[in-house]
Structure formats: structure tokens, C-alpha cells
C-alpha positions as CSV (number, residue, x, y, z in Angstrom):
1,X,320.1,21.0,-27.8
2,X,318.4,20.7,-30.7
3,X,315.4,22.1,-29.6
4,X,317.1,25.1,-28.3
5,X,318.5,25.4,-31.8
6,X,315.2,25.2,-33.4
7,X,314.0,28.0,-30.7
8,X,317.0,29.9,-31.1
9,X,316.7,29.7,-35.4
10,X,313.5,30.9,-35.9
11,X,311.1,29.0,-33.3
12,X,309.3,25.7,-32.7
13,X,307.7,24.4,-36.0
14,X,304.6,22.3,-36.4
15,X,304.5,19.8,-39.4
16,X,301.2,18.7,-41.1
17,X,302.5,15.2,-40.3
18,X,303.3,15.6,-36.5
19,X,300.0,16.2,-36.2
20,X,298.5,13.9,-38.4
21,X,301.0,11.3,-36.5
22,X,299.4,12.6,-32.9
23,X,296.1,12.7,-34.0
24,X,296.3,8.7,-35.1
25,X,298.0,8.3,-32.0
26,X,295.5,9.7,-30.0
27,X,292.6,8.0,-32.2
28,X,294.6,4.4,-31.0
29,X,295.0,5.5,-27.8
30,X,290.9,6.2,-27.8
31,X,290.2,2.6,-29.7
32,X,292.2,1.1,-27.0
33,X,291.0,2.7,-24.1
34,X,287.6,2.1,-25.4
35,X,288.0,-1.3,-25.8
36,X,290.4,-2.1,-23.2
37,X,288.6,0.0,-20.1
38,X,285.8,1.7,-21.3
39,X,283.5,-1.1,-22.6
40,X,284.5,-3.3,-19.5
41,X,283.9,-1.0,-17.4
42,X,280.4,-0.1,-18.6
43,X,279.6,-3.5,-19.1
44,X,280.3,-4.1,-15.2
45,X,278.1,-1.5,-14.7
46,X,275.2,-2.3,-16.4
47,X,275.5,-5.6,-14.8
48,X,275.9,-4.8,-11.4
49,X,272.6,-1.9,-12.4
50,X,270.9,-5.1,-13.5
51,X,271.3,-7.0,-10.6
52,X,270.9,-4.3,-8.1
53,X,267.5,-3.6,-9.7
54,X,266.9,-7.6,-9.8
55,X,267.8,-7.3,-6.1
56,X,265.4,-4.6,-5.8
57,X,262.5,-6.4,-7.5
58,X,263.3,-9.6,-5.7
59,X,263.3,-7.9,-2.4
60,X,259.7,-6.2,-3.5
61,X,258.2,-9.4,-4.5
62,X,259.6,-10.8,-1.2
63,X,258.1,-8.1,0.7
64,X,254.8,-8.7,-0.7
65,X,255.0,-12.1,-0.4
66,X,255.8,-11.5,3.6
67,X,252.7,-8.9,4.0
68,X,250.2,-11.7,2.3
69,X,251.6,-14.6,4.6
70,X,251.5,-12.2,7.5
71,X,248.0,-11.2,6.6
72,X,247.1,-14.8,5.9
73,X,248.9,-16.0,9.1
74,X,246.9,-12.8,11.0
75,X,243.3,-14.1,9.6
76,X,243.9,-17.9,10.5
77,X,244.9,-16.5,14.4
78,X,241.6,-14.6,14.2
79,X,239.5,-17.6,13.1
80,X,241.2,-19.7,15.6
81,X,240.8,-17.3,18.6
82,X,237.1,-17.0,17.7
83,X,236.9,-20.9,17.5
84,X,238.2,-20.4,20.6
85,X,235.6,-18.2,22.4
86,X,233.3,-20.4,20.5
87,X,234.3,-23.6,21.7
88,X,234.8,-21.7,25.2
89,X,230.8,-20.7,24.8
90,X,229.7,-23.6,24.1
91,X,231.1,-25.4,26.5
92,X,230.1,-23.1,29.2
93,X,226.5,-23.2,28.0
94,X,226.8,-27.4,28.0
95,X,228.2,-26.9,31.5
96,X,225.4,-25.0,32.6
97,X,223.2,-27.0,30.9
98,X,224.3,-30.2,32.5
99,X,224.6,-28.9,36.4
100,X,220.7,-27.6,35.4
101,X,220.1,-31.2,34.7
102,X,222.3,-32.5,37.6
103,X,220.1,-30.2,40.0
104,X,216.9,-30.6,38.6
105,X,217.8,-34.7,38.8
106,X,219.0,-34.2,42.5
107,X,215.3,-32.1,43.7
108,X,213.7,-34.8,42.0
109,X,215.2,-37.4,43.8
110,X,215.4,-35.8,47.3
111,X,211.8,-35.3,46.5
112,X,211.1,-39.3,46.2
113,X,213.1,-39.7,49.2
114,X,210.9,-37.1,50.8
115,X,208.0,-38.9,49.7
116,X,209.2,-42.3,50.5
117,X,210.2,-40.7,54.0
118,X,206.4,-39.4,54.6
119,X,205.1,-42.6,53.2
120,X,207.3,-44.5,55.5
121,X,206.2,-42.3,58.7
122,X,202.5,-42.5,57.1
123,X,202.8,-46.3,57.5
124,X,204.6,-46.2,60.9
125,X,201.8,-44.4,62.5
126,X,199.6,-46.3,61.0
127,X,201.2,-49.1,62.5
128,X,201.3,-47.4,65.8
129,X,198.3,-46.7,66.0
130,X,196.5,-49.4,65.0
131,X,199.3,-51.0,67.5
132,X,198.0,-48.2,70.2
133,X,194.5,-49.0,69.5
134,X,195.0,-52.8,70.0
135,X,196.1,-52.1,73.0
136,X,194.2,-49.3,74.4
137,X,191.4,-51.9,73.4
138,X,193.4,-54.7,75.5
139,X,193.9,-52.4,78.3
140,X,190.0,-51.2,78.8
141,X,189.3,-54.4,78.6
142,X,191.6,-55.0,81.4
143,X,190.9,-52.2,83.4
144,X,186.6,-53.0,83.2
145,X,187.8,-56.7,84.3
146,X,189.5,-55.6,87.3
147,X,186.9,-52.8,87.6
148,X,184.5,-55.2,87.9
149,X,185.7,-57.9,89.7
150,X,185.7,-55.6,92.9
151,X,185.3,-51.7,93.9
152,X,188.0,-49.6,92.7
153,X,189.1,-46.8,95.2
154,X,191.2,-43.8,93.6
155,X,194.7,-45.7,94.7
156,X,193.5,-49.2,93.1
157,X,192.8,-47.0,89.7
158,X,196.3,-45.8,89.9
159,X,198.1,-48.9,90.6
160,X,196.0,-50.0,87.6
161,X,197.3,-47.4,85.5
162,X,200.4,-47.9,86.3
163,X,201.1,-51.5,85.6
164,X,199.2,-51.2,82.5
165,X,201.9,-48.6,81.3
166,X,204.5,-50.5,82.7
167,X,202.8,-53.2,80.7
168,X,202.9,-51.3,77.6
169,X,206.3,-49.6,77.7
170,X,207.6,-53.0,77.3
């Protein structure tokens, strides 16, 4: 009711000291808020910014670290896959280096064996026919002793024959 009185009397009336009391009201009100909410607040901020962007940085220096080990990690496979082929070269090379030395090693020995073969046969008919010649010899002598001991018709000088080949086969 009293404000309806004041309304009703003349109106509402502002005092110099109303407003002085709501402006240091509101100027507490701001202090506190400032200090109470404000500050906090953009302190929490700032932090969280900060470690967002420390994040960030972190993340980027991780990143580059990742590319450089991945690059690192890409050249070492590349050195070791042409090691590889290398190695597989090389030993492809020995290989065929060692069945060239393996053949060459067997022609030459077939080839003494050949030889030795032919030297053997060279010596076997030697053998024979020194052998063949002793004998022939033995037989014409035998054949001119019985030749001359009497005249030889043609079936005497096959029976001869004969029996000196029977003679001889054995």
C-alpha cells in the first residue's frame, strides 16, 4: 500500500541515494561475480586452451615422429629385400657355377674311363692277337706236320681244320 500511495500522491520518486545504493550494489554484485565466476571460469578456459593446444602439438610431434619411423622402417625393408635378391643372385650364380664344375668334373672323368676303357680293349687285343698269332703259328705248324707226314685229300684238310678249331675254341 504504500507504493500505491506514493503513485496515487504524486508518483514514484527516485532519490540520489537509491541510486547511489544500487549502483554500489551492482559494482559488488560485478566484484563478486568477477571473482567468484568470472576469473574461474576463464582461468578453466585458458587451461583447458592450453592443453588442448599441448594436445595438438603433442599429437603433431607424434605424427612426425610416426612418418620418420615409418619412413625409416620403409628404407630398412628396402635394403633388406635387395639384400635379398642379392643374396638370391649370388647364390644362383654359385649354383651355377658349381653344377658347371660338377659337369665339367664328370666329362672329365667319363673321359678317363673312356680312355682307360680303349686302353684296356687296346691291350686286350693286343693280347688276343699276339694270343691268335701264337696259335695260328702252332696250328700251321701242325697243319704242315700232318701235311707232310702223308698226302692230304680235300676231306683230310677239313678234318684238320676242324679239330684245330675244336682245339682252339677250348
Amino acid at each position: 500500500m504504500a507504493m500505491t500511495n506514493m503513485i496515487a500522491e504524486g508518483g514514484l520518486q527516485i532519490l540520489p541515494l537509491d541510486i547511489v545504493q544500487h549502483v554500489l550494489c551492482l559494482l559488488i554484485l560485478i566484484f563478486f561475480m568477477t571473482t567468484l565466476v568470472y576469473n574461474p571460469v576463464l582461468n578453466f578456459i585458458n587451461k583447458r586452451k592450453e592443453s588442448v593446444e599441448a594436445t595438438v602439438k603433442e599429437n603433431e610431434r607424434l605424427s612426425a615422429e610416426v612418418k620418420e619411423i615409418k619412413e625409416n622402417a620403409d628404407k630398412i625393408v628396402d635394403e633388406a629385400r635387395k639384400k635379398a635378391e642379392f643374396i638370391s643372385f649370388e647364390a644362383t650364380k654359385e649354383a651355377e657355377t658349381k653344377s658347371k664344375e660338377i659337369l665339367a668334373e664328370a666329362k672329365r672323368k667319363s673321359n678317363d674311363i673312356i680312355e682307360q676303357g680303349k686302353k684296356e680293349i687296346a691291350n686286350q687285343k693286343a693280347k688276343l692277337e699276339a694270343e691268335v698269332k701264337a696259335e695260328v703259328g702252332a696250328l700251321a705248324i701242325d697243319i704242315a706236320a700232318k701235311v707232310l707226314e702223308r698226302e692230304v685229300s680235300e676231306q683230310d684238310n677239313q678234318k684238320v681244320i676242324d679239330e684245330c678249331l675244336k682245339g682252339w675254341e677250348n
